[in-house]
C-alpha positions as CSV (number, residue, x, y, z in Angstrom):
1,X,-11.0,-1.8,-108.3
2,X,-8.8,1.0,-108.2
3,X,-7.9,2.8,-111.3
4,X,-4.5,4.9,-111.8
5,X,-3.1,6.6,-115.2
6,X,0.0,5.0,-114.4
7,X,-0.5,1.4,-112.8
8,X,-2.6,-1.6,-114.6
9,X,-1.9,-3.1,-111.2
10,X,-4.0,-6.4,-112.9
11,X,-2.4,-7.0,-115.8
12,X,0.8,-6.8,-113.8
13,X,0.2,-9.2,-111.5
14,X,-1.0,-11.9,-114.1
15,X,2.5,-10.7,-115.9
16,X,4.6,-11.6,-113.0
17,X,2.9,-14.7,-111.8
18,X,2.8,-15.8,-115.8
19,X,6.9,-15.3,-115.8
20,X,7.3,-17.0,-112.8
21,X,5.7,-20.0,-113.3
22,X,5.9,-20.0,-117.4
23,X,7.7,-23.3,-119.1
24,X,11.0,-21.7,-119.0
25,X,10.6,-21.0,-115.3
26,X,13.8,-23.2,-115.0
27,X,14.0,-23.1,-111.4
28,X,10.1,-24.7,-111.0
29,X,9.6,-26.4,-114.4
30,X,12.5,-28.3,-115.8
31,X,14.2,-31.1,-114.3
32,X,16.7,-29.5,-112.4
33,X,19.2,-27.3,-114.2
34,X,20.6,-25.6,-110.8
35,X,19.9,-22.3,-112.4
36,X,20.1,-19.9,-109.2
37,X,16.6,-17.8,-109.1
38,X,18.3,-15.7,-106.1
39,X,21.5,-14.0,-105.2
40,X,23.5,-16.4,-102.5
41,X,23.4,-14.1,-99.1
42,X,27.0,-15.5,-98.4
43,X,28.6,-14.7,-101.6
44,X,31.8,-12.4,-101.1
45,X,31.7,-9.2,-102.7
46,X,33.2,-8.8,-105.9
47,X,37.1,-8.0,-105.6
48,X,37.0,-9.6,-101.9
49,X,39.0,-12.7,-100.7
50,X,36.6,-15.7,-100.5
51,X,35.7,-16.8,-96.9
52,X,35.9,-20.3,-97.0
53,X,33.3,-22.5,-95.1
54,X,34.0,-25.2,-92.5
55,X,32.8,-27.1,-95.3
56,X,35.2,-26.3,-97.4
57,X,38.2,-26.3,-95.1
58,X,37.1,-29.2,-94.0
59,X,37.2,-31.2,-97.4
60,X,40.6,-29.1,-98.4
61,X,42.2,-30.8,-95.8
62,X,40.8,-34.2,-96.6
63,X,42.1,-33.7,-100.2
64,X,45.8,-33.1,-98.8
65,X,45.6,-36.0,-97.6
66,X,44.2,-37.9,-100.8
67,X,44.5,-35.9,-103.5
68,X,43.5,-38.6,-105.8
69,X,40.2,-38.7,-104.4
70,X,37.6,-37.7,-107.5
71,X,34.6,-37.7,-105.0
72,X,36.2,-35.3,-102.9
73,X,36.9,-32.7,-105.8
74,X,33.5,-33.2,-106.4
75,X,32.2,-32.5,-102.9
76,X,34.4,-29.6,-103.2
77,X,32.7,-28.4,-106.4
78,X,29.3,-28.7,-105.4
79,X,30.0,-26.6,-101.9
80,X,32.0,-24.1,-104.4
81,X,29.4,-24.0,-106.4
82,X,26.5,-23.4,-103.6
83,X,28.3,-20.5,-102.7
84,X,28.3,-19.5,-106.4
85,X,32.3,-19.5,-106.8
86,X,32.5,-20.9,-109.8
87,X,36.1,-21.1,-111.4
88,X,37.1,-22.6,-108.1
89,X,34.3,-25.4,-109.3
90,X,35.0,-25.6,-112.4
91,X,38.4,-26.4,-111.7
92,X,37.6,-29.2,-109.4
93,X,35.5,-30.4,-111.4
94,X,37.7,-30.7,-114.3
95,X,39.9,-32.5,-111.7
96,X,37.0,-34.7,-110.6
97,X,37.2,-35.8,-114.0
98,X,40.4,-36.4,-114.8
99,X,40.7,-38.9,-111.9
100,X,37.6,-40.9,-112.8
101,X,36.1,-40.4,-116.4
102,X,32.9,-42.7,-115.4
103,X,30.7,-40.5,-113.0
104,X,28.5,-39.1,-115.1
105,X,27.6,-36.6,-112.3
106,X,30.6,-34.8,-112.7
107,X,29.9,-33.1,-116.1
108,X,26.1,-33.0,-114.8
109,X,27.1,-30.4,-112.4
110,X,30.2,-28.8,-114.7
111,X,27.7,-27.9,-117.2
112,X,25.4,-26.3,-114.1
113,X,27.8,-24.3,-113.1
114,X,28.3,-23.2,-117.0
115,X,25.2,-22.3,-117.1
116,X,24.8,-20.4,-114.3
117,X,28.3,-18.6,-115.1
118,X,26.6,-17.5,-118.2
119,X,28.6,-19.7,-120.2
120,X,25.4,-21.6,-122.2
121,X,28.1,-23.0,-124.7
122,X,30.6,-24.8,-122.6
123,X,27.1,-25.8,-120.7
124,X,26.4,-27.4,-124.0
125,X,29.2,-28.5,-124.8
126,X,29.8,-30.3,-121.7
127,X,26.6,-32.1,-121.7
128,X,26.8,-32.9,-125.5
129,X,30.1,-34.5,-124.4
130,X,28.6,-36.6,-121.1
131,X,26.1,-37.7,-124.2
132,X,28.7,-39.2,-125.9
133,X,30.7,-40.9,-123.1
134,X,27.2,-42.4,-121.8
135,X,25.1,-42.8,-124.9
136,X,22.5,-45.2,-122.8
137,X,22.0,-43.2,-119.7
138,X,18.8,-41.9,-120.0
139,X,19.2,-39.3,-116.6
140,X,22.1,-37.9,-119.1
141,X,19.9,-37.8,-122.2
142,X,16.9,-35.7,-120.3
143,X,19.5,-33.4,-119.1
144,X,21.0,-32.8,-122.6
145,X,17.3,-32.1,-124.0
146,X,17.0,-30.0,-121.3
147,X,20.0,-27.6,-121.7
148,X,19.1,-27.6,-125.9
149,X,15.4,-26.6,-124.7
150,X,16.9,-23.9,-122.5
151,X,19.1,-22.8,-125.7
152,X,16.1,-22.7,-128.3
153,X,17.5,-26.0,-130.1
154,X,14.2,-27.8,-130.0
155,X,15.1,-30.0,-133.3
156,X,18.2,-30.9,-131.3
157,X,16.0,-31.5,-128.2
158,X,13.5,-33.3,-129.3
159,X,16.1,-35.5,-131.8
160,X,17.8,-36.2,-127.9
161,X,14.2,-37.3,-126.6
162,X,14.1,-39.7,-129.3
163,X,17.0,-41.2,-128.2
164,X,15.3,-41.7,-124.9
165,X,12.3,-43.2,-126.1
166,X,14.5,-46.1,-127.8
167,X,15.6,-47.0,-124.8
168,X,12.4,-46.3,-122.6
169,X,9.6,-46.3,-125.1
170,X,7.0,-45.2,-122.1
171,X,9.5,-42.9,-120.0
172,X,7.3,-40.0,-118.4
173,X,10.1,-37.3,-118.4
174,X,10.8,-37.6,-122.4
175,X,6.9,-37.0,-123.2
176,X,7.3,-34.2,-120.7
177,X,10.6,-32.7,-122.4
178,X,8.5,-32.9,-125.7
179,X,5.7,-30.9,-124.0
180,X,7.6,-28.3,-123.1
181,X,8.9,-28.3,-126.5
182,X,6.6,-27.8,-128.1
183,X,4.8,-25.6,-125.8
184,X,7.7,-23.4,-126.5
185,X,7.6,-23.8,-130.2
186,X,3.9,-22.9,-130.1
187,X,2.5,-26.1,-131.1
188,X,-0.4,-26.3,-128.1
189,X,-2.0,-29.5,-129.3
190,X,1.0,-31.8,-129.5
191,X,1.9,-30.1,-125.9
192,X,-1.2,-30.8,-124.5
193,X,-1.1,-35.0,-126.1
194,X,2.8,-34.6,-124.7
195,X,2.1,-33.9,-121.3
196,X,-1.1,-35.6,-121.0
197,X,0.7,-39.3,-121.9
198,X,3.5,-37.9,-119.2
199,X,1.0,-37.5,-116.6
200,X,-0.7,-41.1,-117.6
201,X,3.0,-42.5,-117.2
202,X,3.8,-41.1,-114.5
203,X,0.6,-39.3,-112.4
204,X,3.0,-38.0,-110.2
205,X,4.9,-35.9,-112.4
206,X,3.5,-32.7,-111.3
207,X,5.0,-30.0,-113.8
208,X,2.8,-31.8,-115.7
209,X,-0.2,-31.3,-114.5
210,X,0.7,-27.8,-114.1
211,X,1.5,-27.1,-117.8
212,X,-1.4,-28.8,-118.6
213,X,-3.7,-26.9,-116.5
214,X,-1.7,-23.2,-117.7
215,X,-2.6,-24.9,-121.3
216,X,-5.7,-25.2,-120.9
217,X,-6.3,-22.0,-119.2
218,X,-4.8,-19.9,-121.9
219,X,-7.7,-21.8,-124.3
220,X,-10.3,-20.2,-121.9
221,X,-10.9,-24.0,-121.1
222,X,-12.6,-24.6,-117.3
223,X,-10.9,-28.1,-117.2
224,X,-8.2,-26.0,-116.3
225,X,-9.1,-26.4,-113.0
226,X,-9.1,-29.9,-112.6
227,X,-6.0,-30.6,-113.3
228,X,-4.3,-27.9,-110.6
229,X,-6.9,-29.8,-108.3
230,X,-5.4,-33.3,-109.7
231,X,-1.7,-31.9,-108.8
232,X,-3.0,-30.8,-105.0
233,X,-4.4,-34.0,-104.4
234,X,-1.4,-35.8,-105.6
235,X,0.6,-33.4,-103.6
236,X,-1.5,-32.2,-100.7
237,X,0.7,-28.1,-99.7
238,X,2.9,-28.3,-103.1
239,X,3.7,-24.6,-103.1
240,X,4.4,-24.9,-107.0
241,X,1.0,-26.3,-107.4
242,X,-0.7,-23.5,-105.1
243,X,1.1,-20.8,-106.9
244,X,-0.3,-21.9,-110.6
245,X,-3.5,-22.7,-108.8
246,X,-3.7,-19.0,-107.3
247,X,-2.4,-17.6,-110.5
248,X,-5.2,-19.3,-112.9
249,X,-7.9,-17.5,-109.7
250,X,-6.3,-14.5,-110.8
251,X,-7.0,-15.0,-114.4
252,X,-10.4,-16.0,-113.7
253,X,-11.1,-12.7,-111.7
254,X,-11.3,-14.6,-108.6
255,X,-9.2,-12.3,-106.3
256,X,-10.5,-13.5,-102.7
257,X,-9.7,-17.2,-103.6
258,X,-6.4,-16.2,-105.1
259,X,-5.4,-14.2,-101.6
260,X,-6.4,-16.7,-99.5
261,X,-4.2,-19.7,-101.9
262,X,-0.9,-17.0,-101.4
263,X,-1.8,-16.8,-97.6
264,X,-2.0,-20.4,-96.9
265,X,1.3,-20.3,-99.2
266,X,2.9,-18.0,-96.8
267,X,1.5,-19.9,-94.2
268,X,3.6,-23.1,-95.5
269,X,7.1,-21.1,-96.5
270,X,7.0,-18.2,-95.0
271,X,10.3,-17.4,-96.9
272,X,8.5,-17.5,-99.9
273,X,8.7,-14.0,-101.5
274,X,6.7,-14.1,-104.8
275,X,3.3,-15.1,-102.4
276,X,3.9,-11.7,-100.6
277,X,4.7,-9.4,-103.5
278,X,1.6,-11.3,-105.9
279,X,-0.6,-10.7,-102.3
280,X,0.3,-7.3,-102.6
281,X,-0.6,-6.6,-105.8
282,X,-3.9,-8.5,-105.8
283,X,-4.5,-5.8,-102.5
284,X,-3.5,-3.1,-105.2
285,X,-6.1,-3.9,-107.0
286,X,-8.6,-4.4,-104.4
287,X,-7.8,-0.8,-103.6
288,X,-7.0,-2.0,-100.1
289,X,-3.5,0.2,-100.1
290,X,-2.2,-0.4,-96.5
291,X,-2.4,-4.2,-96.5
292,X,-0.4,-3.7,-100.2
293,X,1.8,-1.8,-98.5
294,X,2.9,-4.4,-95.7
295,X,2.9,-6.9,-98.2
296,X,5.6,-5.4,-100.0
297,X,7.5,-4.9,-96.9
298,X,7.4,-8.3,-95.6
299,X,8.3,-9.3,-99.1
300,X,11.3,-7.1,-99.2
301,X,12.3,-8.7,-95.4
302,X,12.2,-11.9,-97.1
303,X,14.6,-10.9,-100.0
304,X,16.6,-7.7,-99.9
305,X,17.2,-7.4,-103.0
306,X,14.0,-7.5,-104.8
307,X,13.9,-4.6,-107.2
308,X,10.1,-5.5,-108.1
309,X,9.5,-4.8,-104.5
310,X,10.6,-1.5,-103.8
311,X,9.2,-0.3,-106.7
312,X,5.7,-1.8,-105.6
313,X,5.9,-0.4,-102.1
314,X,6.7,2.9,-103.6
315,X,3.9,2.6,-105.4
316,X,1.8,2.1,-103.1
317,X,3.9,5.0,-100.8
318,X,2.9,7.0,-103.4
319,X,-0.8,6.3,-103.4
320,X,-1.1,6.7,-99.7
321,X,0.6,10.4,-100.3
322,X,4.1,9.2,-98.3
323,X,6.3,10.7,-101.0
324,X,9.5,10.5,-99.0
325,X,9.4,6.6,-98.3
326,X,7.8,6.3,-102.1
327,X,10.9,8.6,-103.3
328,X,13.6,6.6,-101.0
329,X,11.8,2.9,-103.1
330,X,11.8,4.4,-106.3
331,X,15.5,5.2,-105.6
332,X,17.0,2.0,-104.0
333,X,15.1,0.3,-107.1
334,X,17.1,2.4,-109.4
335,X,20.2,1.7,-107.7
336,X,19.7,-2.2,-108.2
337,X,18.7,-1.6,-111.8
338,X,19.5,1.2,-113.1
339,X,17.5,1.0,-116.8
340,X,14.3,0.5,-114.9
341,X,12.1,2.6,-116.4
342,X,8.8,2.3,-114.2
343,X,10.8,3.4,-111.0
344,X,12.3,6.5,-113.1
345,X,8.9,7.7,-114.5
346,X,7.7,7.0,-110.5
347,X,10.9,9.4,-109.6
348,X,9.4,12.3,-112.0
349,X,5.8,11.7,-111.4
350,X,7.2,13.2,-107.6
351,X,9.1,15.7,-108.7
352,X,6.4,16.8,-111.0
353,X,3.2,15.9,-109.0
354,X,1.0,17.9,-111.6
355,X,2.5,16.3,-115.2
């Protein structure tokens, strides 16, 4: 295991995989608040003229010709939205609504695109509001609790899961909403009894076999394993599942099994970034520098943009003595975040190989 003044490589990797697949891991854990985890590839440039999609010509022209079409505005909205243009959403989405007050799936998908405009109030607001106007719909209800979970209102979420449970006294995704409450509040025990009557609900509810098996792992409990192994055989190649699976190996010290889970991961999706980059770093620590390094690299040919991975790959640049490429990472990770202070202090331990 390699040891360098400036790298815990393994308590960085259980870091990252612990963020990425945490209980406010939106994109993995909660029941779908289109938070985007990833910068859409055909998103104009800021200050440039939009380039509309055949998709979107083609349902502009449908809504000349019925402009009092609500599902159009809303088919509109969602392909705006997909391309992460969200006033031009919004707006048809407030039209959506105005024409037909009783789709419920309009104000769903406004208070999305709230959300993900990094407007957490009107997101609120807007589902606080589809609450009112459908009081029984228990899809609505969940997706309140949800948005008040992602805000920190976890009286207000749980008081909404309440509301649930009078009209579905057994439903699987409230006992799940008040495990991830209280997981976040701290309160392990009534997580654990939450999520364990979700799973007995509803064995197929598999963010719930994964909170439960991160649960018990942070108790230094071995059942821990079963219930990842309960969530594969549920859902034989769930990437989710092999991810928390690989990451509680990693815990364990287990680095071989852990490798071979984010293989077979990229195996299945071989789009699927975070398998490369947590590959690479369990190679970091195995001291096995050259397979990090490609690692890295096919992580950063998956996404472009991945500051974690240029810093990595400078790293281990670095290591290997390739100061220029290490120099040239360290510097495009800077330039996609400029306050980050590991490739900075990577930028002076170059300049000043003897501090």
């Amino acid at each position: 295991m390699i040891k360098y003044p400036f790298l815990n490589i393994q308590t960085l990797a259980l870091v990252r995989s612990f963020l990425l697949l945490s209980g406010l891991g939106l994109g993995i854990m909660l029941l779908g608040s289109g938070c985007r985890q990833q910068e859409n590839k055909d998103k104009a440039p800021e200050g440039a003229a939009m380039v509309i999609s055949p998709e979107i010509a083609q349902l502009s022209a449908e809504l000349a010709a019925n402009p009092r079409r609500s599902d159009l505005y809303y088919a509109r909205a969602q392909a705006f939205y997909d391309r992460e243009s969200y006033d031009e959403a919004i707006a048809d989405l407030q039209q959506a609504w105005q024409l037909d007050s009783t789709h419920a799936e309009y104000l769903h998908l406004l208070a999305d695109v709230y959300l993900d405009y990094f407007k957490s109030r009107e997101a609120l607001r807007t589902m606080e509001r589809a609450a009112e106007r459908f009081p029984d719909r228990i899809l609505t209800l969940l997706k309140l609790s949800e948005f008040q979970l992602i805000l920190q209102q976890h009286e207000a979420s749980l008081k909404t899961i309440d509301r649930v449970f009078r009209l579905d006294p057994q439903n699987a995704e409230g006992y799940f909403m008040f495990g991830m409450n209280f997981k976040e509040m701290g309160d392990t025990a009534r997580a654990i009894n939450s999520f364990q009557t979700a799973v007995e609900n509803d064995p197929k509810l598999i963010d719930g076999w994964i909170n439960l098996g991160q649960l018990q792992a942070a108790l230094g409990n071995p059942i821990a394993a079963r219930y990842f192994d309960s969530a594969l055989r549920i859902s034989p190649g769930n990437i989710q599942v092999m991810h928390a699976k690989a990451f509680y190996l990693q815990s364990q010290n287990k680095l071989a099994e852990s490798l071979a889970l984010f293989r077979e991961i990229s195996a299945l999706d071989p789009q699927y970034t975070d398998a490369y980059f947590n590959a690479g770093l369990l190679y970091l620590d195995l001291d096995s520098i050259p397979q990090a390094y490609k690692q890295f690299q096919v992580a950063l040919e998956t996404n472009p943009v991945f500051i974690e991975g240029y810093y990595y790959r400078g790293v281990a640049a670095e290591i290997m003595g390739n100061k220029e490429q290490a120099r040239r990472d360290y510097e495009q990770a800077l330039r996609l975040a400029p306050d980050y202070q590991d490739a900075r202090e990577g930028l002076a331990r170059l300049q000043n190989p003897g501090k």
